[in-house]
C-alpha positions as CSV (number, residue, x, y, z in Angstrom):
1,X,9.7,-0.3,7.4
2,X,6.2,1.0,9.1
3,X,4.7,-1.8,6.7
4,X,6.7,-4.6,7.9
5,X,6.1,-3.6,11.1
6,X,2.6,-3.4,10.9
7,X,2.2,-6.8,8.9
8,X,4.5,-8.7,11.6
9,X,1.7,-7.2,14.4
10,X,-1.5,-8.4,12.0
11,X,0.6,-11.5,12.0
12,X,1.3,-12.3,15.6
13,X,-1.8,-11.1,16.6
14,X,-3.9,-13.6,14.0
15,X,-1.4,-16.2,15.7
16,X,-2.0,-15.1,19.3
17,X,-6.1,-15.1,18.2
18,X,-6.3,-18.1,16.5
19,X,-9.1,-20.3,17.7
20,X,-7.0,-23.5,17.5
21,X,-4.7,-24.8,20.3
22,X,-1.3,-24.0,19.1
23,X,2.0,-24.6,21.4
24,X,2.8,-21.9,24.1
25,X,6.2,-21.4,22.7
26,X,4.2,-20.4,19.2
27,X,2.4,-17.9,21.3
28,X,5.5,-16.3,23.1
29,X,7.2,-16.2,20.0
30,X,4.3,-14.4,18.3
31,X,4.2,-12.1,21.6
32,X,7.5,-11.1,21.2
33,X,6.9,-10.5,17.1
34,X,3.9,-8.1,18.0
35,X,6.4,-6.3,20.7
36,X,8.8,-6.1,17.8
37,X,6.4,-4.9,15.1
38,X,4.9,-2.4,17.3
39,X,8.4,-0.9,18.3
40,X,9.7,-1.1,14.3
41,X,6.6,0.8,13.6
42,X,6.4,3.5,16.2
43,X,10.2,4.5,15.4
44,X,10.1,4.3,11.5
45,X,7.2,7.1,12.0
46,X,8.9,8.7,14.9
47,X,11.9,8.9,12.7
48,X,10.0,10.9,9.8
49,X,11.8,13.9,8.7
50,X,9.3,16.5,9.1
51,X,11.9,19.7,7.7
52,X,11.3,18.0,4.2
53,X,7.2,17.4,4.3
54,X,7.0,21.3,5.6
55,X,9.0,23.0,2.5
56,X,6.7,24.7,0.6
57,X,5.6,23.1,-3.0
58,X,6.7,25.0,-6.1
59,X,3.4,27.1,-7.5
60,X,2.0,24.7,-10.1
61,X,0.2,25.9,-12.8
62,X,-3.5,26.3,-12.4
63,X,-5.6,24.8,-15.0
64,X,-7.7,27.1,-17.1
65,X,-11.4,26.2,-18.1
66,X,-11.7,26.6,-21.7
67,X,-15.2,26.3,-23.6
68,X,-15.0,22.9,-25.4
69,X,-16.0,24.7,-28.4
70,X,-12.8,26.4,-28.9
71,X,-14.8,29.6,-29.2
């Protein structure tokens, strides 16, 4: 969800920036997309369960350097 919300802001705002005279209703409509992105983005990372990213990771086993020789 962070994605979509940060492709509907680079979207609005390419809208909102565009160097061509587009109608104002296409520019308060793209205003209220980059309001919307920007709130669907801040929540779907405000909404990260942090419990689950802190557990520890299970001891991996370490890779041992052995001489290519086999010797």
């Amino acid at each position: 969800m962070r994605a979509v919300g940060l492709a509907l802001l680079a979207i609005s705002g390419s809208v909102i920036a565009a160097p061509v005279v587009l109608p104002a209703a296409v520019v308060t409509v793209a205003g209220y997309v980059a309001v919307a992105g920007g709130v669907l983005s801040a929540i779907s990372q405000v909404t990260v369960d942090d419990t689950a990213l802190k557990q520890p990771v299970m001891a991996k086993e370490q890779p041992v350097n052995r001489p290519r020789d086999g010797g």
